[in-house]
Every structure is written in structure tokens, then in C-alpha cells.
N, C-alpha and C positions, 0 to 999 in steps of 0.2 A: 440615876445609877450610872456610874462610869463603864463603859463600854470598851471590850475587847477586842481586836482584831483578832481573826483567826488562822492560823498559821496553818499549810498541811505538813502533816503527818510525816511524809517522807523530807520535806527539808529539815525539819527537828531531827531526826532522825541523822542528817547526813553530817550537820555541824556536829552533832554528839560523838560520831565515830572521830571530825576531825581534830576534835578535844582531846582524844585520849589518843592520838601518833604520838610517837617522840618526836622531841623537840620541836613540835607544835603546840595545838589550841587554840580558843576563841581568839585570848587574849594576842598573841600570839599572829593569828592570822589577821587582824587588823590592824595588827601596831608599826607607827610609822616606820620608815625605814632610817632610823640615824647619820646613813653612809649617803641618803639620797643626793646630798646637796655637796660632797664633795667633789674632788679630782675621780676620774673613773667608773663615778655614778650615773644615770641619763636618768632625769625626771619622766621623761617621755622618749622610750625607747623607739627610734625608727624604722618602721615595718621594712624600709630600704636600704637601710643599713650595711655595709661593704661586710666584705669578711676580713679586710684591713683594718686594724685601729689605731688608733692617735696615741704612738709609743709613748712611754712614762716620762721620759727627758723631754719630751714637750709638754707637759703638762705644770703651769708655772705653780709654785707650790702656794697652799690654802684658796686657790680659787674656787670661785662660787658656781659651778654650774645650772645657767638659769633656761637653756634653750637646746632641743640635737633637733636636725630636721635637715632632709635633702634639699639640696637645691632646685628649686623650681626646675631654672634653666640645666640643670645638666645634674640627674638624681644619684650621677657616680660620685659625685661632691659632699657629702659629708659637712655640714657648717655648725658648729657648738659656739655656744653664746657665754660670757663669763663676766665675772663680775669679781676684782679683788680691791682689798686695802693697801693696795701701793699706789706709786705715781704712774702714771703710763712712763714713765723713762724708766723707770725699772724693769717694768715688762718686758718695754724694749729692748735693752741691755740684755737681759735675760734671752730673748728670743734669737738677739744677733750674735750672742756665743753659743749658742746651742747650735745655730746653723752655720759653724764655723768647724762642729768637730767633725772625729771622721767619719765617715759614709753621709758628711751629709755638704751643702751648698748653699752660700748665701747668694741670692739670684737679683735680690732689687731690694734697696730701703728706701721708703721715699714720706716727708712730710708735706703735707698738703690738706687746708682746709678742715682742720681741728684732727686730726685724722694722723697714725704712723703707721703706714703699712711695710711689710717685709715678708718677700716670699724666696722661701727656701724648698732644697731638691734634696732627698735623699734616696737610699737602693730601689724603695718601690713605694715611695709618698712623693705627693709635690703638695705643700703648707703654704699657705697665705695667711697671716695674722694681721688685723685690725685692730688698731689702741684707739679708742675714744680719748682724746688729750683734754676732755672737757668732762670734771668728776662730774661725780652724779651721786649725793648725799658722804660725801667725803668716800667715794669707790671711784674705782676705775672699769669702767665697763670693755670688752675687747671680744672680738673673735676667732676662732680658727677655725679654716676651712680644711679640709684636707682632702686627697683624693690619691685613689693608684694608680701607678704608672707601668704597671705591670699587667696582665691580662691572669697569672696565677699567684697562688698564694706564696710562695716561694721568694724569698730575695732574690732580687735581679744583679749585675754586678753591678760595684761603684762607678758610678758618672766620672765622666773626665769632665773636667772647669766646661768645656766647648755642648758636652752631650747634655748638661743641667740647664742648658740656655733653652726655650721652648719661640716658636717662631710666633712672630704676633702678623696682626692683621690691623691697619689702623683704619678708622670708619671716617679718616676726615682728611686720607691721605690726596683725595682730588683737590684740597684746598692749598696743596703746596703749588710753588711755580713748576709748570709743566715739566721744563729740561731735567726738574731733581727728581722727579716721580717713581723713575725706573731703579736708580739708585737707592733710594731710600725702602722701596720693595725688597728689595735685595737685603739690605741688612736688617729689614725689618724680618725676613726668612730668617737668616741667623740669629736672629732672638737678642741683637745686641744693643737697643735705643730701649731701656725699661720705660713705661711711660704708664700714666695710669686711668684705665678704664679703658682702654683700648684707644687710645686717641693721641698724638701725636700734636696738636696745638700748632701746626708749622709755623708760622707767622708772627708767634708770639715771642719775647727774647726770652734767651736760654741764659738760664747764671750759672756761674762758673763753676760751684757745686754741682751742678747737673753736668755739662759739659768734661767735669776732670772724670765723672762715673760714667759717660760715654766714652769717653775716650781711655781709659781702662780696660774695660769692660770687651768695646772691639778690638783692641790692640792685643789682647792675651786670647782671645775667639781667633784672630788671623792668623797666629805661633801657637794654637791649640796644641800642632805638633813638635814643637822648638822648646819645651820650658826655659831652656836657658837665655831665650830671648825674652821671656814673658816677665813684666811688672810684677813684682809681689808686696799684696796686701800690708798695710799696716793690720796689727793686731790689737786687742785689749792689753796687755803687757806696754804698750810704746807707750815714750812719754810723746804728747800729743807735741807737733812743731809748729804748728798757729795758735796762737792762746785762744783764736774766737771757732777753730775747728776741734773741739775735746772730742774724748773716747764715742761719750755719748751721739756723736752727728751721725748721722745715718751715711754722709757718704764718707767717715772718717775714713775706712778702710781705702777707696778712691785714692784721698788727697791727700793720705799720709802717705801711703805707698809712692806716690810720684814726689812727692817734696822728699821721702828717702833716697829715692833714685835719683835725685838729682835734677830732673826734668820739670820742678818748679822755681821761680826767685824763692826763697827763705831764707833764717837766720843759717842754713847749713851749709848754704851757697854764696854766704857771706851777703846775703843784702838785709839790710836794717830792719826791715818793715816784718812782725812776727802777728800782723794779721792778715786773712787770708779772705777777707770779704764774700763767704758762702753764696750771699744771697743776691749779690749784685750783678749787673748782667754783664755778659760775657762781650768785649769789645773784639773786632777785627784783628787789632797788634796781639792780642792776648792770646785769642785764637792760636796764630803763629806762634809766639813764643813758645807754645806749648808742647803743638804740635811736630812743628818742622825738627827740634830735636830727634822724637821718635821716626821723623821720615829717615834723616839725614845717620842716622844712630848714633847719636850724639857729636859727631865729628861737623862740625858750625868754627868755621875760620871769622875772627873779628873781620870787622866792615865799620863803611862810614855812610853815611848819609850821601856823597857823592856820588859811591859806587852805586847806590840804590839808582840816585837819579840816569846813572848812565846804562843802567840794565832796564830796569823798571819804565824809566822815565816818567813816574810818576809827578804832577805837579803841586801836589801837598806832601812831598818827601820829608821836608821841614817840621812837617807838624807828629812823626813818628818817633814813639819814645827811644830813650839810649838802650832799655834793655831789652827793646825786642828790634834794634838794626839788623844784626847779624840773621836774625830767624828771615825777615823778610828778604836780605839779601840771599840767603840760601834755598829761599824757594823758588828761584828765580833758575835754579840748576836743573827743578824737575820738570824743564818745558810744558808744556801745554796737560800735562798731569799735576803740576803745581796748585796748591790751595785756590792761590789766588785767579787763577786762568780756570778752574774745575768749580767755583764757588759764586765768582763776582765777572768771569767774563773778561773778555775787551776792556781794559779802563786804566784809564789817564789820571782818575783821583783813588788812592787807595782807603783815606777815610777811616783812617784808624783807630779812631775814638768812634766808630758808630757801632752803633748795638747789633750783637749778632741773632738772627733769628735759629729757629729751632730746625727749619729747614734747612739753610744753610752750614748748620751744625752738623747735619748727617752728611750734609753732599760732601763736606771738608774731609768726614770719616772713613768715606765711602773707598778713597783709596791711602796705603799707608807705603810709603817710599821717597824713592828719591829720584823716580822717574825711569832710570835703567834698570833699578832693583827694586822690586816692592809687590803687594800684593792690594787686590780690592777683591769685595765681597762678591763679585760677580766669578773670580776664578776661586775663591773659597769655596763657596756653589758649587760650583764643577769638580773640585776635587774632592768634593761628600756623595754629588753623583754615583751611583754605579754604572760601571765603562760595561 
């Protein structure tokens, strides 16, 4: 004979009352929840959960929420896990105009290792989004972390471009060469070398896509209070001026902005070449090129190769290109602040086709002028100080 389990009296009892509430019942109380797996919903609600949440214009439309849970390392951090039917470049795209509108900041985009990260600042969030560039059953897997930057629930006011930058701390900064160390501290305070995981790679070469959003990036952080000295961003709207840098490149905004200004070779500046070599690493002349404009502000008198050798006295003067004479020649104005005396030292060979390191990248950015007029991140420092 088939056997019974026996239930007590008061549980029977307690489901029966909750059958007959409105808008309950059995049914009712066990049935899934439809909404669990959209935008909005937490399958697994977090006992630590902020009292901030992840405003609706970030939330990309139809994704899948598969994951909420604190951050081990810091439980202020909020990290939701997602899962849609687009490409990660959509996502992308998606997340880089969203952190372009207003009250909010796009702070770093950076590809690397199957991976697109971008972290943005708004009135009292700071977002970090992770795109897995590698489907997974024809989906796009990605995260967002979020956290506040406020201590109340209250919006705080809008960040200026300088107050969205957060100071990082690099764990591999003893591996650069001694002389750059203190320097490179310094802007790493000002939050203006994006790098990712906390690590700074000194010694490895930097590409020139990395390099045009370093040097954006601190050059509008030094005229934080100037706007009208400061670079402005290319937008989604521009038609892209490298065919190989489109909307979609993470450092568009960068290297669109400067080849509108002027302050790169392009087809705007009249030179032939309308690719832009993102991924290739950043040479010594280039550097220059780039640079010594924004020292100089824009004001570069043509030069010869002569005049190099008679300032400089460099003995591979010969081997430097025709479009970056005049930059080299002009840095030669800002004495012993000069790139080339603040980066490479003493020297006789300037080596203009060598590869630039990532160290040496920062030491170059470390001061922006022309020697009698200019600023470095150490008197930046000081004037965030309070006196």
C-alpha cells in the first residue's frame, strides 16, 4: 500500500490562508518570475547591495542578467554579469555614447586580450564595463561593475573632464628606470596614464593609439582650468579621418580629436597617408611630431636638417624624417625641459626610428611647454593642494 507523508496541521493550514489573499495563491506563490532574467531584475539579489543603482541608460537593451554579487575585494562595488545577442562592438558603441552624455565621463577605453574595457564617471557612479570579444554560443557575455562616489544618496554635482580622472597606483612602477619614477608618481596621482589592472608595463613599447590618449588625456587634465586651450574630443557624428581608426576604435575620440586640431599629419593637413597605424609602436620622431606642437602651441618655424645638426648636434641628424624636422628642431628652444634632454639625456645620437617605451612616454608627458611657459604635473599637484 502506497504510503503518505504527513504534513502538520498548521502548515496546511497556513498555505490555505495564503490561497485565498488577493492577488496571490499556491499557484501564484511558486510561479516563476517572467521578469527574472531581464534588464532590472537580480536572480540572486545581494545581501550588500548599495542603495545606488545601475541607472536605466546603462542598462544595454534585451540583455540577459546571469550574475549581481559584491566584490570580494571592495563590497562597495556592485559587479552584474550579462549575457546578449549582439556583437561586443555594439555593446561597445552602446556604452561609449552613453558615457559621453551629460553628467556623465568617458574616462578609459582600452582593447586588450580578447577583452574591451571602458570606464566611465557620472554625478555619483563610477562604471567599468567588460565585453568578452569572444561569443559564447553565438552571445556576447560582458560586465558591469558599478560603484558610488558619493558617501549619500543624493547627486553630487557634475565632475569637471580633470575631477572624473581617479589617481591610480601602479604595482610595477619600481620596474621603470629610476630617474622617471617620481614623475611618473605624479601623473599617475592625476589619474592621466589609463592602463589596465593597475600596471603600467614601463618597458614595453607604447603604440601610437595609446600614446595620442595619453597625451589627450593629460594635456586637457593640465588646462582642466583653460577650456579654451583644451583638445576636443572627436564625436560619434564625425566622419572618421583614418580609414583604419573608425567610430568604433576605442581611442577614436583621442586621435580624432587631434588630427582635427591639427596636431596630427592627415589627409586635413594635407599629407597623403589617410592611415593612422593604431597598433604600431610609437617611434622617438613621432613622439615629437606630436608633441612639441602642443609644447610650442602650435607656433613650429620650418627648419632644416642643418639647423638640427648645429643645435642638437646630433650625429644621425640625416636619418630624421622631413615631417618631424621642424618638431625636433623646436625642442631644442625648451632647454634642458625639452623632450629630448627630460626623456633620453645627454646624447649625440637621437635614434629616431627606435621604439618608444611606455616609461619614457610618461617622462615626455610629464612636462607640457616650451620651457619659459608651460606646466608639469608636479605644479598641477600643487595647485589641487590646499594652501
Amino acid at each position: 500500500m502506497k504510503q503518505f507523508r504527513r504534513y502538520p496541521i498548521g502548515l496546511i493550514l497556513s498555505l490555505l490562508l495564503l490561497s485565498g489573499c488577493e492577488g496571490s495563491g499556491l499557484q501564484n506563490l511558486f510561479a516563476a518570475d517572467s521578469n527574472a532574467e531581464q534588464w532590472g531584475a537580480s536572480p540572486s539579489p545581494s545581501p550588500a547591495a548599495v542603495a545606488t543603482t545601475l541607472p536605466d541608460t546603462l542598462r544595454f537593451p534585451n540583455a540577459t542578467l546571469l550574475e549581481t554579487q559584491p566584490l570580494p575585494s571592495d563590497p562597495n562595488t556592485i559587479q552584474t554579469r550579462w549575457q546578449a545577442s549582439a556583437p561586443a562592438i555594439a555593446i561597445q558603441q552602446f556604452y561609449g555614447e552613453q558615457f559621453q552624455q551629460t553628467n556623465w565621463r568617458l574616462l578609459d577605453q582600452q582593447v586588450a586580450d580578447n577583452r574591451i574595457t571602458l570606464k566611465g564617471s557620472g554625478s555619483n557612479l563610477e562604471v567599468t564595463v567588460t565585453i568578452n570579444t569572444a561569443p559564447v554560443n553565438n552571445t556576447t557575455e560582458f560586465t558591469v561593475a558599478y560603484r558610488p562616489t558619493t558617501g549619500s544618496g543624493s547627486p553630487s554635482p557634475t565632475p569637471s573632464p580633470a575631477a572624473a580622472l581617479t589617481p591610480q597606483t601602479f604595482t610595477d612602477l619600481d620596474a621603470a628606470p629610476a630617474p622617471f619614477q617620481a614623475a611618473i608618481r605624479e601623473l599617475a596621482e592625476l589619474g592621466t596614464l589609463p592602463t589596465a589592472n593597475n600596471e603600467l608595463d614601463p618597458n614595453s613599447p607604447i603604440s601610437r593609439s595609446q600614446f595620442a590618449r595619453w597625451l589627450v588625456i593629460t594635456y586637457n587634465r593640465f588646462y582642466e582650468d583653460r577650456p579654451a586651450r583644451q583638445i576636443r574630443l572627436g564625436t560619434p557624428n564625425d566622419e572618421p579621418v583614418f580609414q583604419d581608426v573608425p567610430r568604433q576604435h576605442p581611442d577614436f575620440p583621442y586621435i580624432q580629436g587631434l588630427a582635427m586640431a591639427g596636431f596630427l599629419p592627415s589627409p586635413l593637413t594635407g599629407d597623403a597617408s589617410a592611415l593612422f597605424r593604431p597598433d604600431a609602436s610609437l617611434t622617438r620622431e613621432t613622439l615629437l611630431q606630436w608633441k612639441v606642437p602642443l609644447d610650442q602651441q602650435g607656433r613650429l618655424s620650418p627648419s632644416t636638417i642643418d639647423r638640427i645638426q648645429q643645435t642638437w648636434g646630433f650625429k644621425d641628424s640625416s636619418r630624421i624624417g622631413p615631417s618631424a624636422v621642424s618638431a625636433v628642431a623646436a625642442d631644442y628652444l625648451a632647454g634642458d625641459l625639452s623632450n629630448i634632454r627630460r626623456v633620453w639625456g645627454e646624447t649625440l645620437l637621437l635614434q629616431p626610428q627606435k621604439v618608444v617605451s611606455r616609461a619614457e612616454a610618461a617622462m615626455a608627458l610629464w612636462y607640457i611647454g616650451n620651457g619659459s611657459e608651460g606646466l608639469s604635473a608636479q605644479t598641477v599637484l600643487q595647485a589641487r593642494s590646499p594652501s
